[in-house]
mmCIF entry with sequence, helices, sheets and N, C-alpha, C, O atoms, coordinates in Angstrom:
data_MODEL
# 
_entry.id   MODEL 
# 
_entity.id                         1 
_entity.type                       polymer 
_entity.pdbx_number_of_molecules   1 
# 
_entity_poly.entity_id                      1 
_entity_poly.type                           'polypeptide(L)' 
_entity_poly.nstd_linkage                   no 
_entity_poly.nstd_monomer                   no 
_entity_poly.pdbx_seq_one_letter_code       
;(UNK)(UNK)(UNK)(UNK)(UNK)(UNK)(UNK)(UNK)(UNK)(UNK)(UNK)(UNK)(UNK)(UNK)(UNK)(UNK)
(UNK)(UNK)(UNK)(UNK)(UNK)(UNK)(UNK)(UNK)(UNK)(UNK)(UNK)(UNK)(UNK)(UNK)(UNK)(UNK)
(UNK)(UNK)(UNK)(UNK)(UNK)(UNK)(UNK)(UNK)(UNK)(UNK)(UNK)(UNK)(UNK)(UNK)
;
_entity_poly.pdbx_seq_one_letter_code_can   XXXXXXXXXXXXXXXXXXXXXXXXXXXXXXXXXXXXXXXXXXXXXX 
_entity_poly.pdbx_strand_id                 A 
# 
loop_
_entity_poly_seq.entity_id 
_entity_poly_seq.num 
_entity_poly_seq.mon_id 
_entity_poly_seq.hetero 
1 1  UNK n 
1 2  UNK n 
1 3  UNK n 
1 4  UNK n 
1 5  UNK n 
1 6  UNK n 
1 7  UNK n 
1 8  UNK n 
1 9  UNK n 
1 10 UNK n 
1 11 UNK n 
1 12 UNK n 
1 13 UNK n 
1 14 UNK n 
1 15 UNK n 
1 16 UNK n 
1 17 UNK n 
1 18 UNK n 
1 19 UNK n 
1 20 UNK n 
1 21 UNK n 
1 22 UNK n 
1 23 UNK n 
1 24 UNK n 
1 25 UNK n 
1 26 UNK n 
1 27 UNK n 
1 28 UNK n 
1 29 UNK n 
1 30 UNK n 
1 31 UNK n 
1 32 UNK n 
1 33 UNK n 
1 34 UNK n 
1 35 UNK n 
1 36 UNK n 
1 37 UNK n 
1 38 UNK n 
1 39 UNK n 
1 40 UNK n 
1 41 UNK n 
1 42 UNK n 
1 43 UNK n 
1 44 UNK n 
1 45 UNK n 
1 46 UNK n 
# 
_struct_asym.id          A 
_struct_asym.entity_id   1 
# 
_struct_sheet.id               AA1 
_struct_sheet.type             ? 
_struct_sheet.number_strands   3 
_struct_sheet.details          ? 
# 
loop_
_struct_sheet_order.sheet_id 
_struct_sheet_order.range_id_1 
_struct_sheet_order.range_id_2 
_struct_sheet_order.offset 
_struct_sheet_order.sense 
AA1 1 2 ? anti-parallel 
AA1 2 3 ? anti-parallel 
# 
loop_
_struct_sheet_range.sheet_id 
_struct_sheet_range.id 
_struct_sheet_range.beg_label_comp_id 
_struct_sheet_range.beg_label_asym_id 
_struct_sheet_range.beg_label_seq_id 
_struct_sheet_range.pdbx_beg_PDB_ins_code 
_struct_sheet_range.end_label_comp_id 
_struct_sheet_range.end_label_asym_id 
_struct_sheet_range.end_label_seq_id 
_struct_sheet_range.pdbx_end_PDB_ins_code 
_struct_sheet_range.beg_auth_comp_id 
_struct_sheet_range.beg_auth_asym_id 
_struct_sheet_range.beg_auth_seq_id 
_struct_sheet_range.end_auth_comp_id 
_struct_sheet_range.end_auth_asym_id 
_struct_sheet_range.end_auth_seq_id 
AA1 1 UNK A 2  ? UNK A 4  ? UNK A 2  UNK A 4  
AA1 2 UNK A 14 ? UNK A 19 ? UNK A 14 UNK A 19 
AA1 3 UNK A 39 ? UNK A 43 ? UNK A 39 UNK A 43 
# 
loop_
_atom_site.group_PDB 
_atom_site.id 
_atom_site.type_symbol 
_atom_site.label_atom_id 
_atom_site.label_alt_id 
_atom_site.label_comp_id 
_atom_site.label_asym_id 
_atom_site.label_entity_id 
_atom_site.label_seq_id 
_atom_site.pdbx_PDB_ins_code 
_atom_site.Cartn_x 
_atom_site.Cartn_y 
_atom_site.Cartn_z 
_atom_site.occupancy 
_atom_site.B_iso_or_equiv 
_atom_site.pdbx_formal_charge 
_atom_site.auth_seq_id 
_atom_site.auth_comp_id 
_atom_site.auth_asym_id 
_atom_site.auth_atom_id 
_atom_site.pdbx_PDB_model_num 
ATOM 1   N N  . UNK A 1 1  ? 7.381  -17.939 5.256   1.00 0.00 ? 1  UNK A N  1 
ATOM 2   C CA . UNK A 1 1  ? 6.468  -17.398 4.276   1.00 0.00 ? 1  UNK A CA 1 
ATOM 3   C C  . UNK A 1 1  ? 7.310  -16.828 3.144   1.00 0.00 ? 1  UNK A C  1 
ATOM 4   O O  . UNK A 1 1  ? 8.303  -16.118 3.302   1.00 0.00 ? 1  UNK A O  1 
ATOM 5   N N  . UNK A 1 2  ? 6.696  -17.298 1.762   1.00 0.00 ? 2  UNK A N  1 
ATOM 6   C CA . UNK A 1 2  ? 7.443  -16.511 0.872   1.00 0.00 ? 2  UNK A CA 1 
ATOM 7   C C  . UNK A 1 2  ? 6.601  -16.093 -0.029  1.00 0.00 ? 2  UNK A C  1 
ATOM 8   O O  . UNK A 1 2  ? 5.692  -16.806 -0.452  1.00 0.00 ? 2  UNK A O  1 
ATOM 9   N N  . UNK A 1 3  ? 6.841  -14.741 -0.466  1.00 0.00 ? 3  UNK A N  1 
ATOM 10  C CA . UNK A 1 3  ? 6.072  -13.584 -1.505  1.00 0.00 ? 3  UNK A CA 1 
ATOM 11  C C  . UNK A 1 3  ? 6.831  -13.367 -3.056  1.00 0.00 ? 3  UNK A C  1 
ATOM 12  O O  . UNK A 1 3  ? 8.018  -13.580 -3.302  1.00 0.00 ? 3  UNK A O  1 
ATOM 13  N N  . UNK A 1 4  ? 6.135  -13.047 -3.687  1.00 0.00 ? 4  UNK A N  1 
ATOM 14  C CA . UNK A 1 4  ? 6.320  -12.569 -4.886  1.00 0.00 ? 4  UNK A CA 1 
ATOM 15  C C  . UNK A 1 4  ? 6.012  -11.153 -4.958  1.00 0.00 ? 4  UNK A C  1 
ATOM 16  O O  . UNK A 1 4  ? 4.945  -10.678 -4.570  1.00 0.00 ? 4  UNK A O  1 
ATOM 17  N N  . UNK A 1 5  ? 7.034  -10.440 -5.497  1.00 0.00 ? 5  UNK A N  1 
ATOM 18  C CA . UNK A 1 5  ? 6.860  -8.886  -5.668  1.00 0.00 ? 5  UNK A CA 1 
ATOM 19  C C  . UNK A 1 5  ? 6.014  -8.896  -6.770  1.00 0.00 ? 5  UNK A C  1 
ATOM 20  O O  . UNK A 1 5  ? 5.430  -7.814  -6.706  1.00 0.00 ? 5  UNK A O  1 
ATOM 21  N N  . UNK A 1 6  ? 5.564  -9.575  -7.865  1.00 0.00 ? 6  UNK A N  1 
ATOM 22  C CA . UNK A 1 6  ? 4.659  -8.828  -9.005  1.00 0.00 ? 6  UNK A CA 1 
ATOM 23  C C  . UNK A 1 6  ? 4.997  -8.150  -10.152 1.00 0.00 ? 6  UNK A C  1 
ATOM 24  O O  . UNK A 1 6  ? 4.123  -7.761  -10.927 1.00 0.00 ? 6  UNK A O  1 
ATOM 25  N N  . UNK A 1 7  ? 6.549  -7.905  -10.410 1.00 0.00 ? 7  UNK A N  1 
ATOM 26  C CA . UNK A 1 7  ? 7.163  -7.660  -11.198 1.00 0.00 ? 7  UNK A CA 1 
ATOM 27  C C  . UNK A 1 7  ? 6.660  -8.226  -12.615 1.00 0.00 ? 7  UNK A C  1 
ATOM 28  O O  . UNK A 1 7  ? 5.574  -8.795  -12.725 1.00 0.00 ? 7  UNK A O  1 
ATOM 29  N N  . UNK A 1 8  ? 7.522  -8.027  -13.670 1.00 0.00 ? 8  UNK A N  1 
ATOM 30  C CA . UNK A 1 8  ? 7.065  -8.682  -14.945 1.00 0.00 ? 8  UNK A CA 1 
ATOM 31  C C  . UNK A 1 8  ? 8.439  -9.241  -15.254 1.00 0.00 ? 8  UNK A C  1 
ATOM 32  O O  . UNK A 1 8  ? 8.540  -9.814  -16.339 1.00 0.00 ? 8  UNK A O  1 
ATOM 33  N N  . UNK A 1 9  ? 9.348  -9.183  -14.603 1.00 0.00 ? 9  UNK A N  1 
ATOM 34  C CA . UNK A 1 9  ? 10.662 -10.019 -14.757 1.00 0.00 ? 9  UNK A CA 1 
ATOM 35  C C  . UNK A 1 9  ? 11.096 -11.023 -13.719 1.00 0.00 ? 9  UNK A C  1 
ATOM 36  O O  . UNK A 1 9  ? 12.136 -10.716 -13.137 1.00 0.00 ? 9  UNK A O  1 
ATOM 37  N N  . UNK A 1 10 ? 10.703 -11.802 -13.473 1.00 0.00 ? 10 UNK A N  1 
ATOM 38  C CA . UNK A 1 10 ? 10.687 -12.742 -12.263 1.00 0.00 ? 10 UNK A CA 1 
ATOM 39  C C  . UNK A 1 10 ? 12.074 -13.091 -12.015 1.00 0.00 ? 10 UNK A C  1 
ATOM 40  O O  . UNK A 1 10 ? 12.290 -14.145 -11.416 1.00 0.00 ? 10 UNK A O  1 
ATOM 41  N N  . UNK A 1 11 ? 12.805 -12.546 -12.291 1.00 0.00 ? 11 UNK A N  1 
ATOM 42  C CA . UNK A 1 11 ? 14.527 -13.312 -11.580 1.00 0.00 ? 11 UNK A CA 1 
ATOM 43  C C  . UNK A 1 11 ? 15.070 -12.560 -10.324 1.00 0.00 ? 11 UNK A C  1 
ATOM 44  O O  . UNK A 1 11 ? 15.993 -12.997 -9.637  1.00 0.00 ? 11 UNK A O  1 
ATOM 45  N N  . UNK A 1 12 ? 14.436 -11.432 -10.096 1.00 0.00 ? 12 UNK A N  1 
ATOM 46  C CA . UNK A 1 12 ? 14.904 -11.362 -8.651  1.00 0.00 ? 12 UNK A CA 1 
ATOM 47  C C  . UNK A 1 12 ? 13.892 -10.809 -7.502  1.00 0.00 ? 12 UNK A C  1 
ATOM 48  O O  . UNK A 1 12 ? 14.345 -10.126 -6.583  1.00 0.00 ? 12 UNK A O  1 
ATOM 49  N N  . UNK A 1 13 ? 13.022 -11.008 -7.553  1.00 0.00 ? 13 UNK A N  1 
ATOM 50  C CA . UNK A 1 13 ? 11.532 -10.368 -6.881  1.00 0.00 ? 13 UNK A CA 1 
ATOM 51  C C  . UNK A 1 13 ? 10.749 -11.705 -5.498  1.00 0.00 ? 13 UNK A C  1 
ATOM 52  O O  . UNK A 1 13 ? 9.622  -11.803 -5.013  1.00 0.00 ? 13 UNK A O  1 
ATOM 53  N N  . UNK A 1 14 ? 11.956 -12.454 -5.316  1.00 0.00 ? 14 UNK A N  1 
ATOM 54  C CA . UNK A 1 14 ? 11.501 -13.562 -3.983  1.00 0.00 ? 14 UNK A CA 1 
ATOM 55  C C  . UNK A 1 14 ? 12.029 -13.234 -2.774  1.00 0.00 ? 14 UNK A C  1 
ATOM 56  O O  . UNK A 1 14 ? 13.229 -13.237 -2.497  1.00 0.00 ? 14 UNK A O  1 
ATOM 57  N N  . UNK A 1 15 ? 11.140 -12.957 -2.066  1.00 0.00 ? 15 UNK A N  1 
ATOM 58  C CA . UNK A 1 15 ? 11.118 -12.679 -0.779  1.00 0.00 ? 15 UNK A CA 1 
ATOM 59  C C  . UNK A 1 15 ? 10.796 -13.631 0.608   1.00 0.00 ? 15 UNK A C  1 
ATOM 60  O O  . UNK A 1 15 ? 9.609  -13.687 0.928   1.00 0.00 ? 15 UNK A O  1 
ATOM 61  N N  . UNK A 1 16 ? 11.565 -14.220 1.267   1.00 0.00 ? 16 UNK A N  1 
ATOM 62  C CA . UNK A 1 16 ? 11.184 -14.928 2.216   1.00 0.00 ? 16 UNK A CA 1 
ATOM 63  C C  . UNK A 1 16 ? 11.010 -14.226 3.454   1.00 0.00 ? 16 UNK A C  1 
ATOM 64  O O  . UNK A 1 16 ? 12.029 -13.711 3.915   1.00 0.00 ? 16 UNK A O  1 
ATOM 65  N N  . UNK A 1 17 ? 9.926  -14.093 4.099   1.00 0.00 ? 17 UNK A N  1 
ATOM 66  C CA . UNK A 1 17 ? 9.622  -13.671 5.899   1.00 0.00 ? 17 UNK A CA 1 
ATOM 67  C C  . UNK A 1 17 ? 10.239 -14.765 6.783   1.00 0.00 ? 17 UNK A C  1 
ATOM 68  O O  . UNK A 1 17 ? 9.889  -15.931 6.601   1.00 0.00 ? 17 UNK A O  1 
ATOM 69  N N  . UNK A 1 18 ? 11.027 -14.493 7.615   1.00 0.00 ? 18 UNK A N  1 
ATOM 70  C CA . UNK A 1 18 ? 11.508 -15.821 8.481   1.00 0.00 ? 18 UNK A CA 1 
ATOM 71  C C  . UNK A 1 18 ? 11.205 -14.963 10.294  1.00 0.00 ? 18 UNK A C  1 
ATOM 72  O O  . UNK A 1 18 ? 11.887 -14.182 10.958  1.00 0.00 ? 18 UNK A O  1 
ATOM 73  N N  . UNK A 1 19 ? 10.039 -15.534 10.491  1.00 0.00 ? 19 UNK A N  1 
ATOM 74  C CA . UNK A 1 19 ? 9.506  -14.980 12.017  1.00 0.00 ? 19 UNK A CA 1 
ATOM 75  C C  . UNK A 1 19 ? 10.286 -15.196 13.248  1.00 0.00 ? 19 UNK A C  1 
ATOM 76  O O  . UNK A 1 19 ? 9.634  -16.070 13.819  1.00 0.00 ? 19 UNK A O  1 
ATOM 77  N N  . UNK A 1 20 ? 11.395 -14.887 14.065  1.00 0.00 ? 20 UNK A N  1 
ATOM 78  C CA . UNK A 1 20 ? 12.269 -14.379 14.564  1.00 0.00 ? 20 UNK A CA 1 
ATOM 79  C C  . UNK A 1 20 ? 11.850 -14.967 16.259  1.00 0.00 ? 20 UNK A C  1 
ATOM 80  O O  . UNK A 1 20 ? 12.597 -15.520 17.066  1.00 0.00 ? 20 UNK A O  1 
ATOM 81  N N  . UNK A 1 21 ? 10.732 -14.689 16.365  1.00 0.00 ? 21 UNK A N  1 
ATOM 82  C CA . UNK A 1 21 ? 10.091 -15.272 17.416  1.00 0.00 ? 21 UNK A CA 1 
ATOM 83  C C  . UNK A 1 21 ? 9.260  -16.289 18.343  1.00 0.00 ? 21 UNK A C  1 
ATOM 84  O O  . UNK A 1 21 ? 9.432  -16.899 19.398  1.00 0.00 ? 21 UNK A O  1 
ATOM 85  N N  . UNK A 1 22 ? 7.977  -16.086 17.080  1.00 0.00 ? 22 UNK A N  1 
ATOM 86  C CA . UNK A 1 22 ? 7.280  -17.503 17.940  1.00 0.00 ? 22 UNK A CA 1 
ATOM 87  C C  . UNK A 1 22 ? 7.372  -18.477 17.030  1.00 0.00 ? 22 UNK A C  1 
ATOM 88  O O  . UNK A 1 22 ? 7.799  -18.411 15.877  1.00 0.00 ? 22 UNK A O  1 
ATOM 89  N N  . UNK A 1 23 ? 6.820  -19.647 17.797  1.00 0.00 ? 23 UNK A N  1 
ATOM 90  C CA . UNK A 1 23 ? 6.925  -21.269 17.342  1.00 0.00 ? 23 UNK A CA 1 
ATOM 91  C C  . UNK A 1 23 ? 5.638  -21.180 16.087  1.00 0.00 ? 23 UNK A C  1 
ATOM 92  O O  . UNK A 1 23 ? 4.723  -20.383 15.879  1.00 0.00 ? 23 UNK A O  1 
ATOM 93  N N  . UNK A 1 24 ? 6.126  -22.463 15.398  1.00 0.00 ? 24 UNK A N  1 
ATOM 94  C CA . UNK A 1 24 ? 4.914  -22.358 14.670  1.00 0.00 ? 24 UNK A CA 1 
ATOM 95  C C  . UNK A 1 24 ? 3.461  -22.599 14.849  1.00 0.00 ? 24 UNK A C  1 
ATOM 96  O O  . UNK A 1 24 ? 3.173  -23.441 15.701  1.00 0.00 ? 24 UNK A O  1 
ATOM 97  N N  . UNK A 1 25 ? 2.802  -22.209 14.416  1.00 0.00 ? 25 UNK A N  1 
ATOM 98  C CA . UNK A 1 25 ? 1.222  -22.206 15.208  1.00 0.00 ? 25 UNK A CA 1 
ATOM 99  C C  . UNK A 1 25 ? 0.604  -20.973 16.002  1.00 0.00 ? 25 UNK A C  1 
ATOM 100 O O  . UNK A 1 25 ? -0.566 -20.599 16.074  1.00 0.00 ? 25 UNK A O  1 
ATOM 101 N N  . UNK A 1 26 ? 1.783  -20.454 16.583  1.00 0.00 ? 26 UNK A N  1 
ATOM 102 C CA . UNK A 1 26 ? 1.308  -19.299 17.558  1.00 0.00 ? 26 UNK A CA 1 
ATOM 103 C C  . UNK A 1 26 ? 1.218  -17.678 16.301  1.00 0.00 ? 26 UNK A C  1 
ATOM 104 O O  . UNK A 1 26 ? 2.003  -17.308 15.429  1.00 0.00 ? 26 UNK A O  1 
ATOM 105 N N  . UNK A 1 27 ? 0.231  -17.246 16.664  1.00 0.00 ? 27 UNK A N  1 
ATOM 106 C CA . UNK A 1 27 ? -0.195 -15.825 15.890  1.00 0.00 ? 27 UNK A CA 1 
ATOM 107 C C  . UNK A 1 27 ? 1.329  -15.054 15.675  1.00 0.00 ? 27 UNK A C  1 
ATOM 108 O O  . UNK A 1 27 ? 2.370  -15.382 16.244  1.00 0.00 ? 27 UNK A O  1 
ATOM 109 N N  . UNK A 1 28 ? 1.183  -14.101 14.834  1.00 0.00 ? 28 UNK A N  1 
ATOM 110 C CA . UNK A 1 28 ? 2.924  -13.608 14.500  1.00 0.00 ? 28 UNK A CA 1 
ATOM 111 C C  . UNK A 1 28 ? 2.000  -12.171 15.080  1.00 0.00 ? 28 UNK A C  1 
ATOM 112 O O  . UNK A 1 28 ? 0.806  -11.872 15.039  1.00 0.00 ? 28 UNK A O  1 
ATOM 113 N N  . UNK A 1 29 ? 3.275  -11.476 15.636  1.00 0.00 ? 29 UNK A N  1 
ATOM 114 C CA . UNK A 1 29 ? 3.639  -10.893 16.248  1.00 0.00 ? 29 UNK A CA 1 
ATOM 115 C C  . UNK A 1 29 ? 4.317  -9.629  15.497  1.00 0.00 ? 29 UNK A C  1 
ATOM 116 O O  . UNK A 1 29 ? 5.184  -9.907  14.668  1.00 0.00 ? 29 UNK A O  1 
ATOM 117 N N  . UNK A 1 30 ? 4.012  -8.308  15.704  1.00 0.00 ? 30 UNK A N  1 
ATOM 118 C CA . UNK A 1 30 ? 4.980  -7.488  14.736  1.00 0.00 ? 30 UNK A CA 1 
ATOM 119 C C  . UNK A 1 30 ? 4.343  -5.736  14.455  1.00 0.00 ? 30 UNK A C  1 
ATOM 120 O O  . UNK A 1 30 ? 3.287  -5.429  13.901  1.00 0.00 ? 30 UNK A O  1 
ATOM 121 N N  . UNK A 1 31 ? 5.322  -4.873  15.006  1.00 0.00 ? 31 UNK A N  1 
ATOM 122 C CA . UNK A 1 31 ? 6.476  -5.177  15.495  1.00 0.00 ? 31 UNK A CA 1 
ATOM 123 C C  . UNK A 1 31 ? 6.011  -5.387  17.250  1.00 0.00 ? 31 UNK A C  1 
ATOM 124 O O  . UNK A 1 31 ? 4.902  -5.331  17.782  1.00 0.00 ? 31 UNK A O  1 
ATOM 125 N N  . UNK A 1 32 ? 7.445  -5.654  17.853  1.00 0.00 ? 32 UNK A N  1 
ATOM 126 C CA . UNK A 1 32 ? 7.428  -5.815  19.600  1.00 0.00 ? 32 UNK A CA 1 
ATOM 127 C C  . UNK A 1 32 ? 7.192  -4.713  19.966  1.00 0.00 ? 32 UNK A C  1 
ATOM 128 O O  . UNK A 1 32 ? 6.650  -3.870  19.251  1.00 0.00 ? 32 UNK A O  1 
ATOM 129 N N  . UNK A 1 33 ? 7.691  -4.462  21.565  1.00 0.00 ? 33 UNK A N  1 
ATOM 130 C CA . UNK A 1 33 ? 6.932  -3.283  22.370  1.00 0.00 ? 33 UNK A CA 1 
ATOM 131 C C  . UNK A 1 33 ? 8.773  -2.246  22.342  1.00 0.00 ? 33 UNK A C  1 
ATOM 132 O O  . UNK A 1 33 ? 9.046  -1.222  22.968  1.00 0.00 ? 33 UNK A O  1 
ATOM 133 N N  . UNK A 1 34 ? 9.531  -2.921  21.531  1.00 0.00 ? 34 UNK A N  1 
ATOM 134 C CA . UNK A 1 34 ? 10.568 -1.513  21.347  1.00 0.00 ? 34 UNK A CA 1 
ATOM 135 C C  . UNK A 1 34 ? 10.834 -1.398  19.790  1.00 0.00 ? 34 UNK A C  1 
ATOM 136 O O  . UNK A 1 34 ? 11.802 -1.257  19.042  1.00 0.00 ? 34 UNK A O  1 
ATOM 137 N N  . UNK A 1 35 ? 9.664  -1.513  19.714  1.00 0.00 ? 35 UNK A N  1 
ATOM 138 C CA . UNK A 1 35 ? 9.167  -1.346  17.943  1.00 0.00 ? 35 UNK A CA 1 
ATOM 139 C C  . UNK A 1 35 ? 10.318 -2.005  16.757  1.00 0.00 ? 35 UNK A C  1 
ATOM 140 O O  . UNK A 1 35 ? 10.350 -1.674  15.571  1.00 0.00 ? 35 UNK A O  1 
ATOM 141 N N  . UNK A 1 36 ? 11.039 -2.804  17.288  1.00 0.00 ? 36 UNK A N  1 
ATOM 142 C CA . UNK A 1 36 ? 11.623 -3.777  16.460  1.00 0.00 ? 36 UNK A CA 1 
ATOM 143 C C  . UNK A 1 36 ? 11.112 -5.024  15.956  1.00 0.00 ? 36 UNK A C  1 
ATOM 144 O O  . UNK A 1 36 ? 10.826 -5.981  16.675  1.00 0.00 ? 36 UNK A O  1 
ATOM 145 N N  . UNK A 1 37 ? 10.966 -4.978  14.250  1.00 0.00 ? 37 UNK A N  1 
ATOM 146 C CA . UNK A 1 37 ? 10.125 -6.437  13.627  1.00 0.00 ? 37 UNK A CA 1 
ATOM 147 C C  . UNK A 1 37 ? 10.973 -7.613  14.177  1.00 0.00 ? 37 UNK A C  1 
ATOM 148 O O  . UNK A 1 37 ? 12.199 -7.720  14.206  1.00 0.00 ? 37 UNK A O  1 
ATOM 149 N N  . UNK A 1 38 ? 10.119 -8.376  14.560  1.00 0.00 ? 38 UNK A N  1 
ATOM 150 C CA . UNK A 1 38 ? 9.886  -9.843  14.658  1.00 0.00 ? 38 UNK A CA 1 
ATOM 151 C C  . UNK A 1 38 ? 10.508 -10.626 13.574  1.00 0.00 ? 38 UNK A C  1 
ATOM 152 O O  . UNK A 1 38 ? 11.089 -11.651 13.930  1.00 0.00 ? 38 UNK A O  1 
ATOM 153 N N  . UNK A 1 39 ? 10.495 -10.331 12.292  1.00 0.00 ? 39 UNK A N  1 
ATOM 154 C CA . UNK A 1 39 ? 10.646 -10.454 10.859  1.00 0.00 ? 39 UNK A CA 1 
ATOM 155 C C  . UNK A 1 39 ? 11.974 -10.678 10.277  1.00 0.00 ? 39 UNK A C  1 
ATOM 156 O O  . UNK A 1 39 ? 12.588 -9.619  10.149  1.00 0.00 ? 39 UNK A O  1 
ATOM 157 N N  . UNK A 1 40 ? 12.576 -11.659 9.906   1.00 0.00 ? 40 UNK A N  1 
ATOM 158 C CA . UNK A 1 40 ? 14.107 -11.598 9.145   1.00 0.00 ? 40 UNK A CA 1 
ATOM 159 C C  . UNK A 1 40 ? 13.358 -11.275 7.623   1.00 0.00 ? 40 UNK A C  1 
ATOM 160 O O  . UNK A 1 40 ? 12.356 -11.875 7.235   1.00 0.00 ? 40 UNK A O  1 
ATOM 161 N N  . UNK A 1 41 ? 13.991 -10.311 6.932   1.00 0.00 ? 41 UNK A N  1 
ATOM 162 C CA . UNK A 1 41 ? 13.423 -10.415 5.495   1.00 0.00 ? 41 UNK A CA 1 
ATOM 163 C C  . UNK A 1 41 ? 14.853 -10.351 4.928   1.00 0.00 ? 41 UNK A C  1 
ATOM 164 O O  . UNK A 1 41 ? 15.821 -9.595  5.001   1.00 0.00 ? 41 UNK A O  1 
ATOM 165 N N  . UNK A 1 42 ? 14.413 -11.883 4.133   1.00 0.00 ? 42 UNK A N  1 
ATOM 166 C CA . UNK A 1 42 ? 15.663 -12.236 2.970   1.00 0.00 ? 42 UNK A CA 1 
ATOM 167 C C  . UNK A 1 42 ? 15.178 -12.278 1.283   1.00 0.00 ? 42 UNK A C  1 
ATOM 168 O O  . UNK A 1 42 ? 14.120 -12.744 0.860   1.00 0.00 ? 42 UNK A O  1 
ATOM 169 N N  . UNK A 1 43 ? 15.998 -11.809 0.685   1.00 0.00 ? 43 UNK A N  1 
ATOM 170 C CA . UNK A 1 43 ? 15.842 -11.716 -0.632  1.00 0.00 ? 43 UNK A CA 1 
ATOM 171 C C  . UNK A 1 43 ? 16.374 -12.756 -1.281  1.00 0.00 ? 43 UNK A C  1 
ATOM 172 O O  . UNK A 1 43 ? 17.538 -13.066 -1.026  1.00 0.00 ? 43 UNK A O  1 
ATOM 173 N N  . UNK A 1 44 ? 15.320 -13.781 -2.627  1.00 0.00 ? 44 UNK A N  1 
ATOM 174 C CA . UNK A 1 44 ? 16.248 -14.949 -2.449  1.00 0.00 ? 44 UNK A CA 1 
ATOM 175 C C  . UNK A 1 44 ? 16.397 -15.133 -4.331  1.00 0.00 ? 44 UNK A C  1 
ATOM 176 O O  . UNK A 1 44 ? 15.599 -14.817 -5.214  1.00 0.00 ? 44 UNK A O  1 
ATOM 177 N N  . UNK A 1 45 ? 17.631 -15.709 -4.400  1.00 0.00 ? 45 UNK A N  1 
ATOM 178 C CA . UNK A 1 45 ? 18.048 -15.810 -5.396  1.00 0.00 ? 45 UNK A CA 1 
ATOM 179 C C  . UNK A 1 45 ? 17.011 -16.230 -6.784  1.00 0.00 ? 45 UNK A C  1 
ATOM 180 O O  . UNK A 1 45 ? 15.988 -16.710 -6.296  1.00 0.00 ? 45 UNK A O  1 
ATOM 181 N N  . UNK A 1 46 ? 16.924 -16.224 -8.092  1.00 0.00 ? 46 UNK A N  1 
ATOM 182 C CA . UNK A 1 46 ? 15.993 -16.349 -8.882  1.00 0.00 ? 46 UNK A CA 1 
ATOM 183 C C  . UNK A 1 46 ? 16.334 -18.046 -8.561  1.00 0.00 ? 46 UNK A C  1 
ATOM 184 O O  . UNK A 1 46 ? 15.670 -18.924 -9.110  1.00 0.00 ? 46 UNK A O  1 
# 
């Protein structure tokens, strides 16, 4: 999954979610039961 922050300067505001856990298709998950996200969050170049 990737987001846009909303900014008014678009060169560095991309955000990719990369889900850590389940396969694709299965519901996401977040956080687990020792309260650590599921979630890689990368910031991605303009």
């Amino acid at each position: 999954i990737e987001f846009w922050q909303g900014r008014y300067s678009r060169l560095h505001d991309r955000i990719r979610y990369i889900n850590n856990e389940n396969s694709p298709g299965e519901e996401a998950k977040q956080p687990n039961k020792q309260g650590v996200s599921l979630w890689n969050r990368i910031r991605l170049n303009p």
